[in-house]
C-alpha positions, 0 to 999 in steps of 0.5 A: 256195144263196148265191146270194140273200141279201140283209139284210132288217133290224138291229133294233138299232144294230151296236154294240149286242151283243146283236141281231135279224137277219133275212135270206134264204139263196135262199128260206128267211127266217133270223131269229136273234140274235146276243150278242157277234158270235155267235148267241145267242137264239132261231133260226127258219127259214122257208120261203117259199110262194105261196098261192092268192090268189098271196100270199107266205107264210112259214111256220116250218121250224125252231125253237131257240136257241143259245148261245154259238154252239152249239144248247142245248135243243129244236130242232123241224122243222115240216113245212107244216101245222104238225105236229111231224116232227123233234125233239132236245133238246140238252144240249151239241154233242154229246149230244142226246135224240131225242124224235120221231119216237119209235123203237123200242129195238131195235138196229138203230135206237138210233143214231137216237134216241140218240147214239152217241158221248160224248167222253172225255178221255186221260190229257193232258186232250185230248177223244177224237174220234169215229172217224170214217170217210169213207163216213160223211160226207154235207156237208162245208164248209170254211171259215176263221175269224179269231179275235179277241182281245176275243171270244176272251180266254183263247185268243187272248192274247200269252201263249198265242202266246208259249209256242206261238212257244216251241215253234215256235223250238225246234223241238218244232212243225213249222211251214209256210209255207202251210195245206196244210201241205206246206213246213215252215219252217225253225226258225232262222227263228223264232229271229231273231225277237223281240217279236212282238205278237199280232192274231189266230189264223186257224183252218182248219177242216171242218163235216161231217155224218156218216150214223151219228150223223146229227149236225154236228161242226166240226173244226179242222185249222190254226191261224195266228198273225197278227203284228205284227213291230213297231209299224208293221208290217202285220200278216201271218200268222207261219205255219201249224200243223197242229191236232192237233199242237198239242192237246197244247200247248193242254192244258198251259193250264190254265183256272179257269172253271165248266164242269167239262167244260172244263179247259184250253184243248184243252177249251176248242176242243173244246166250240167256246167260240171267237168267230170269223167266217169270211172264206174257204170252199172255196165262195166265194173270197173270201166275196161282199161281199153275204154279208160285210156281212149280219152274221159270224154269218149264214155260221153259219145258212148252215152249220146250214141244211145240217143242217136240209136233212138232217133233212128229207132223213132224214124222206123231204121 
């Protein structure tokens, strides 16, 4: 599916924030638009055709819009004469109303038209996941993301990797040399070090589908500070640690902004309000420089086409 894309236009200066893009992954034309290096704004995708005459067309799969990364609203699959075969109105990641094809309330069948899954938070403010089991998963994509500070200011800041480094040198954090998570550092390590600045985090992390909801989630499994142990240094990553460990440190860094879904900065990750391009996947080792320079945000259409592919799939296409 990587194998053609090429960059078809930048309608606006890269410095600009917000832009139109289009580009093609293998025969499908992605137009999409991006706000602080991330998509924003309206998405279509399109399916080439040849016609009769042997002219090229191109004509619209899906169409949505996204919002700080995330679908928002309705989201439609056309088949190719234009009809209506597919459509979810989307009030967060995780919450949609399926509205065609219409179903009937009968059990058997609600977990198609409804979600079956709400998240909820403990008693330490951190989101339940949905239990998911591997024979539910149909794709499965791993990649890594850098996170940096201009676009991501209340996680990636010195304050938040100075209480995390707290915890790592007293030992309350297992921390590992690698991101299979296998040799733990020892944690005199970390206490002969001192003043050191922040890059960026580096997250680990798996976009999956699963049959039951018939829905996309990512879920992080590693996060790595990238240091700078003095001014002149390179910068180079401090250590890996294992997510899910670190929620219930995360929870603890309360936030005061207008979501009331998103208390702390758990909350925060949960609901994906991070701005991150990815530089590796479990596909393409290291990312093509072909597919790196097209735009950060366009590995992200490649990761939701996955899910457009499986709404066709379901619809018997």
């Amino acid at each position: 599916m990587l194998k053609n894309l090429i960059l078809i236009i930048f309608s606006v200066p890269f410095v600009i924030y917000s832009q139109k893009i289009e580009g093609f992954i293998d025969d499908k034309l992605i137009s999409f638009e991006v706000k602080n290096n991330q998509l924003d704004g309206s998405y279509t995708s399109y399916q080439k055709t040849i016609d009769y005459k042997g002219e090229t067309l191109y004509w619209p799969v899906v169409i949505g819009n996204f919002s700080n990364g995330q679908r928002i609203g309705i989201w439609t699959l056309y088949d190719e004469k234009g009809n209506i075969i597919f459509e979810r109105n989307y009030s967060s990641p995780f919450e949609f109303e399926q509205t065609t094809p219409g179903l009937p309330g009968n059990d058997a069948i609600k977990v198609l038209s409804k979600p079956v899954y709400f998240p909820q938070k403990d008693s330490s403010g951190i989101y339940n996941y949905y239990p998911l089991q591997e024979r539910e998963v149909a794709i499965l994509n791993r990649n890594w993301r850098e996170l940096w500070p201009g676009f991501n200011a209340e996680l990636v800041n010195q304050n938040v990797f100075d209480t995390i480094f707290k915890y790592l040198a007293n030992g309350q954090l297992k921390a590992f040399s690698q991101d299979q998570f296998v040799d733990t550092i020892p944690r005199a390590q970390f206490q002969e070090l001192n003043n050191l600045e922040l890059v960026s985090f580096r997250i680990k992390e798996d976009f999956f589908i699963d049959n039951t909801r018939q829905m996309s989630e990512t879920r992080i499994i590693g996060l790595c500070p990238v240091v700078k142990k003095n001014k002149d240094a390179e910068p180079e990553e401090l250590c890996w640690i294992y997510y899910p460990w670190l929620r219930p440190i995360l929870s603890e860094q309360k936030l005061n902004i207008a979501d009331p879904k998103i208390e702390n900065l758990e909350n925060l990750i949960f609901y994906r309000q991070i701005n991150g391009s990815v530089y590796k996947d479990n596909q393409i080792n290291p990312l093509s420089e072909e597919f790196s320079r097209i735009h950060p945000a366009f590995y992200d259409c490649y990761i939701f086409e996955l899910e457009h592919d499986y709404w066709n799939k379901i619809m018997g296409n």
